[in-house]
N, C-alpha and C positions, 0 to 999 in steps of 0.2 A: 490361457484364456481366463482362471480364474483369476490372476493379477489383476486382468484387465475388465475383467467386471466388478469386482470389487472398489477398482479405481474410478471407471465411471458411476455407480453407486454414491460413492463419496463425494463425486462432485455436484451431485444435485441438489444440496441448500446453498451451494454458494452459487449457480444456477439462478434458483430461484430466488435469491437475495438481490444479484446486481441487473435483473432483467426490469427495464425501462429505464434503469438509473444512467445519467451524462457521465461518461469517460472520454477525458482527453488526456490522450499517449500524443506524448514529445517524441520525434524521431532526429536528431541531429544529422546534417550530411553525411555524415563517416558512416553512419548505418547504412545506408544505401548503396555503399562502395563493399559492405559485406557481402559474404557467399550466403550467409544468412537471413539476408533481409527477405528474400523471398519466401520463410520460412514465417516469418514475422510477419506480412502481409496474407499470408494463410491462415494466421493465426487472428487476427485483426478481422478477417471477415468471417473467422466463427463464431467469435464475440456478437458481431452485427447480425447474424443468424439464430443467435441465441437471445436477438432480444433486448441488446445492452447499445444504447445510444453514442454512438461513435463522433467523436474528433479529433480530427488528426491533424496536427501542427509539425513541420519540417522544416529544416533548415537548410543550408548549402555554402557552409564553410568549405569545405576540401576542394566543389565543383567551380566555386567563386574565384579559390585561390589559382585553382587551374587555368580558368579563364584570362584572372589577369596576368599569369606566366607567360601565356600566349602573346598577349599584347602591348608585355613587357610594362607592366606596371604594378603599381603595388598601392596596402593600403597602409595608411599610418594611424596610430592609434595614439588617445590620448584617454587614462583612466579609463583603459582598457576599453574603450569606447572606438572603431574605425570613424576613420575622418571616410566620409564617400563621397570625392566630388565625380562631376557629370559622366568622366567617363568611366570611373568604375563603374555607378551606375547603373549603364550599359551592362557591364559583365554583370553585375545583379540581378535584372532581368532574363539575362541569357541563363543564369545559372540557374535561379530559382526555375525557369521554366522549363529548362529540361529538366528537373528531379521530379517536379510536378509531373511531367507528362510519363516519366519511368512509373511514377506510384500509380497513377490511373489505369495503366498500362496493364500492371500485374492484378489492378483488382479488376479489372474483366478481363480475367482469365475464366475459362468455361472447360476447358478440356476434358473429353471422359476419359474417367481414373484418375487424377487429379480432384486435390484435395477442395478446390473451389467449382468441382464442375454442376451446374444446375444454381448457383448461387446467386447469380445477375443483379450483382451488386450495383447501386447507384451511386458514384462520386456526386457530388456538388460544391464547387467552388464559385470563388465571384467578390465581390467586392465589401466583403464584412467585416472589414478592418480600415476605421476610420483613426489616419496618423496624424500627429505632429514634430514637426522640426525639431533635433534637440537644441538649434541655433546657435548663438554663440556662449560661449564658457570660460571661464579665465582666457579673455581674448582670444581663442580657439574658435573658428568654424567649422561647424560639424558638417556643412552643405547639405548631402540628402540622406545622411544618420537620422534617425526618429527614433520614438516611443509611440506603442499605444495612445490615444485620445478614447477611443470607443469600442466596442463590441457592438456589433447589430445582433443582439439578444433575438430580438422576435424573428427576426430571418433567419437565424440557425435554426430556432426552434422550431419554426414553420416546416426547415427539409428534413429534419431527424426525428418530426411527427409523423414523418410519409418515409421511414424507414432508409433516409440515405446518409453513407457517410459524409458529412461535410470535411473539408479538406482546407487547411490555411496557411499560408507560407509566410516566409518570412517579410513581406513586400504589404506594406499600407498606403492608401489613398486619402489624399488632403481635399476638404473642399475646393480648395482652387485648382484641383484637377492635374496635382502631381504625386509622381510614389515614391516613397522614401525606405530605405535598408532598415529593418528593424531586427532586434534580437529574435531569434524564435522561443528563446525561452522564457522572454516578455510578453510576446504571443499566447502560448500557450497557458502561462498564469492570469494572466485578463481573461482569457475567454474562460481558464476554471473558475473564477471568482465571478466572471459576470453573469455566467449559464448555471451557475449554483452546482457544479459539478460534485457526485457521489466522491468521482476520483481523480486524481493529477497524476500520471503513470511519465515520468522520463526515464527513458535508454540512452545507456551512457558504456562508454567501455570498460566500466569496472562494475562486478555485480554489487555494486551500492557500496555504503561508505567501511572502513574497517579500523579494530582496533590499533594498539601499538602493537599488539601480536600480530597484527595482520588478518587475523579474524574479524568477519563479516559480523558487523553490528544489524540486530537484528527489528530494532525497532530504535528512534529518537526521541525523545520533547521538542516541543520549543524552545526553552531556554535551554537544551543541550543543539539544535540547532544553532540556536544566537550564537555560545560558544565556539562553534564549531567557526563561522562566517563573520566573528572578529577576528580570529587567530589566524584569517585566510589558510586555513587546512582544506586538503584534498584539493587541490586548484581545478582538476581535473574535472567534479563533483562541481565546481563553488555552484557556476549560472544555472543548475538543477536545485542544486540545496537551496540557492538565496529564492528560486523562484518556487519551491515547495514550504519555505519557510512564510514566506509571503500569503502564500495560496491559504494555509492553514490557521495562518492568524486573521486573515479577512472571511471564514466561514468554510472553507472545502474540509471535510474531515479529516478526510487520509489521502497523502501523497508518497507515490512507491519511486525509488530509485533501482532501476534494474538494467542488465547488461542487454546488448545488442548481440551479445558472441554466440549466448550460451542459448540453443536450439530450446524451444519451448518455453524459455525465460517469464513471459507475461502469461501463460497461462499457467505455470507454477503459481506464480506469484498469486493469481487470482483465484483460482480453485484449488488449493493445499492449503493443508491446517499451517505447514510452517512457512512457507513461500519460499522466495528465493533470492529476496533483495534486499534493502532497507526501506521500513516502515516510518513514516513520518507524521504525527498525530498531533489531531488538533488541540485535544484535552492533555494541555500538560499536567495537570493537576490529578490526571484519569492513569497515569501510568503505574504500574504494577511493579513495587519493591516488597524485600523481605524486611519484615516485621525487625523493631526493636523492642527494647527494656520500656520503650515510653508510649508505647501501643494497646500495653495489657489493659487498659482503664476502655480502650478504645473499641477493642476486642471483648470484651467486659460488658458492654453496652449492646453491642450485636447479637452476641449470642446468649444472652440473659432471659430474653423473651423467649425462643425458643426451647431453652431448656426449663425454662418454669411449666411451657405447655407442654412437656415432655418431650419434643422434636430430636431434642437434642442431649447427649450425655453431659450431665454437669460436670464443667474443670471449675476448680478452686483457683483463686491468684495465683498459688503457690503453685501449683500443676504448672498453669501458662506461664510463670518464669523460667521453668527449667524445660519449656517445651517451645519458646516465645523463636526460635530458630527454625522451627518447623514451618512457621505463619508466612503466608504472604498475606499483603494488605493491599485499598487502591484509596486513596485519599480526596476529599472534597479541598478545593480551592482554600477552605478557612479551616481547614485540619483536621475536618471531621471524618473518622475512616466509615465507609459508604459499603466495603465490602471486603471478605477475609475468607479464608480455605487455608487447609496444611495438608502438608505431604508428611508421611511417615514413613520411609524406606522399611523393609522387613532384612532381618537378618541373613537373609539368604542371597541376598544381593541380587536377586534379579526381579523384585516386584516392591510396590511400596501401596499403603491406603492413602486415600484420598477422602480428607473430612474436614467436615465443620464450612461447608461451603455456604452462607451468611449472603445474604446482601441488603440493604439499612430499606424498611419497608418505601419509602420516601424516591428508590434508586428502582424500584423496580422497574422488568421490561425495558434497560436502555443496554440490556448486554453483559453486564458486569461480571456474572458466575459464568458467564461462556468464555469471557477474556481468561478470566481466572484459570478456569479448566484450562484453554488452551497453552495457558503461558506454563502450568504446572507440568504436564504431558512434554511439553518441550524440554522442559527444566527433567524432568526423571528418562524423556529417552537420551538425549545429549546431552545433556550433564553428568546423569547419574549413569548413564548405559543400562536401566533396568530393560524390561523386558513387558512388565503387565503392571496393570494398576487394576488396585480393587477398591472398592467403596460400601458401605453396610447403610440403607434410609430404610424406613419408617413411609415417610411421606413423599419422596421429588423421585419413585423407581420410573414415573415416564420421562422425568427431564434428564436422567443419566440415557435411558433408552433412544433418545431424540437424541442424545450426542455419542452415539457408537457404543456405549455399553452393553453387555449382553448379562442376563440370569445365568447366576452360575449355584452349586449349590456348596454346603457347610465343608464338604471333604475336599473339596479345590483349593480353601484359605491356605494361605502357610502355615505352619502349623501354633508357631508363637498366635497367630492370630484367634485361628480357630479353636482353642484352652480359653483363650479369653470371651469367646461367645456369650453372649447373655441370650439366653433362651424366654426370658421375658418379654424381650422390647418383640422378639420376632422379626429380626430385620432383614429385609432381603438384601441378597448379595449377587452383587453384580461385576462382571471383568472387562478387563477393555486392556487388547495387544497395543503394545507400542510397534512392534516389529513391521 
């Protein structure tokens, strides 16, 4: 019980962060052939209960292919593109419309003791995808292949101001009154760029992109996306990454890559400090590296004003070259660092301080010492394996308290620390578990 109040506790800023905000979750066919999707549409309508503006874009590769097994046909592709003529089609329609009618299906579920009972969710679908042709291509007819042309912006808006999930598949309407096969996952990045969405969520069957080790990369840039989508790496990944790649350079802040497998996936990912996917961010220029030798000047400037008003402990140049390892920094577009904090592990190996947390007067309120904090907490539970972190202010003890820290007092420090005490500044001390 105490786990689980403590957990739900913890999920009430990110609550209260994403309630009214547009989220559209990519669902590809394969998901809906999972044991688990129906854990996922559970999932999806406590989101919409909680407040957070739902769209849901699908796809129906596996159910398409099945179709046209059936009927003994097939599709061919050119630059990875399906040729669709008339009668695939057919199985296009057939296919997208039974996934449609499966998802509809499970979200008016009402059952009592069942996790959606009393919920009486509202689907709404229809015609809010205006297509076009991709026509012909190095002499190639695409037939009824398309793209995007349009988003009906104000009519999404219109049902997801009256609380219904709007629903879109992979299938657009041409004014001259034909539908054409479109990607879902060009679906799904039109409508996040055209509805100004908070978030771009695609479920994919890998929990997001991974190192050469095989480790789960935990956040991207841009220009390590671009990389990523020249090299054609992760094939598996690409129509997610190229379509979060997209989404973030035309305005959506953040786009998640997360698995269909793994039970609770998108609500890790949305209410937990560390998530559970990969992070895709608009600001490349906002990402969070350790400090170098060519920082100090930069650092130097951040923390100069505060330690003149006394906020802060003065380091000499000389100090921050031989400490300049401890530093994280977050950088402006023209190289100006915007914001800085270091971790100092303690000798005892299971806790570390946390100081010097800076952010350039100019940056305020856009988040930056919360990024900071978070990515630091990351970096000493999984990296380092500590166990606590501590911190000594003067002036921000409600802004460490608003992010999980608690008052602790002088004989809790480590002890290297507490010999080093200054009984002048009088600063309060505060702890915060990694565990």
């Amino acid at each position: 019980m105490t786990d689980y109040v403590k957990f739900f506790r913890e999920t009430s800023p990110y609550i209260n962060r994403h309630r009214g905000k547009t989220f559209v979750i990519a669902l590809p066919g394969e998901a809906i052939c999972q044991a688990n999707f129906t854990h996922i549409i559970h999932d999806i309508a406590l989101l919409n209960s909680l407040g957070m503006r739902i769209v849901l874009v699908h796809g129906a590769r596996p159910q398409l292919e099945q179709r046209l097994a059936q009927h003994q046909l097939s599709l061919n592709y050119a630059d990875h593109t399906p040729v669709t003529d008339s009668q695939a089609m057919e199985c296009v329609k057939d296919a997208v419309g039974s996934v449609r009618i499966s998802i509809e299906a499970l979200l008016s579920m009402g059952l009592a003791n069942s996790p959606m009972h009393g919920a009486r969710i509202r689907v709404v679908g229809g015609n809010f995808i205006t297509a076009k042709p991709f026509g012909i291509r190095a002499g190639i007819d695409f037939q009824y292949s398309g793209e995007v042309r349009k988003i009906d912006r104000a009519g999404i808006q219109s049902q997801l101001d009256d609380d219904a999930i709007v629903l879109l598949s992979s299938i657009g309407y041409s004014p001259t009154g034909e539908a054409f096969n479109l990607s879902y996952e060009d679906v799904a990045t039109q409508a996040a760029i055209t509805l100004g969405a908070e978030k771009l969520i695609f479920l994919g069957a890998e929990p997001g992109l991974s190192d050469n080790s095989g480790r789960l990369i935990k956040s991207i840039n841009l220009s390590q996306a671009q990389q990523l989508l020249e090299k054609r790496e992760e094939p598996a990944l690409f129509g997610a990454l190229q379509g979060a790649y997209q989404a973030c350079l035309s305005g959506v802040p953040r786009c998640h890559l997360i698995s269909y497998c793994a039970d609770g996936a998108l609500l890790g990912e949305l209410f937990t400090r560390d998530g559970t996917g990969t992070l895709v961010l608009k600001h490349s220029e906002q990402v969070i590296r350790q400090a170098s030798i060519d920082d100090i000047t930069g650092i130097l400037e951040l923390i100069s004003p505060l330690e003149d008003q006394g906020l802060l402990v003065k380091r000499s140049r000389e100090l921050l070259e031989t400490e300049i390892s401890r530093f994280y920094v977050i950088a402006h577009p023209e190289g100006m660092l915007i914001a800085c904090a270091a971790l100092y592990p303690f000798n005892d190996g299971k806790a570390a301080e946390l100081a010097c947390v800076v952010t350039h007067p100019d940056f305020h309120n856009q988040g930056l010492a919360t990024r900071l904090l978070e990515h630091l907490q990351d970096k000493a539970k999984n990296d380092l394996q500590l166990e606590a972190l501590f911190v000594l202010t003067t002036q921000a003890a409600h802004w460490f308290q608003q992010n999980g820290f608690v008052a602790t007092s002088l004989e809790q420090l480590p002890l290297e620390k507490a010999e080093l005490y200054n009984y002048q500044r009088k600063s309060k001390i505060f702890y915060k578990a990694l565990v």
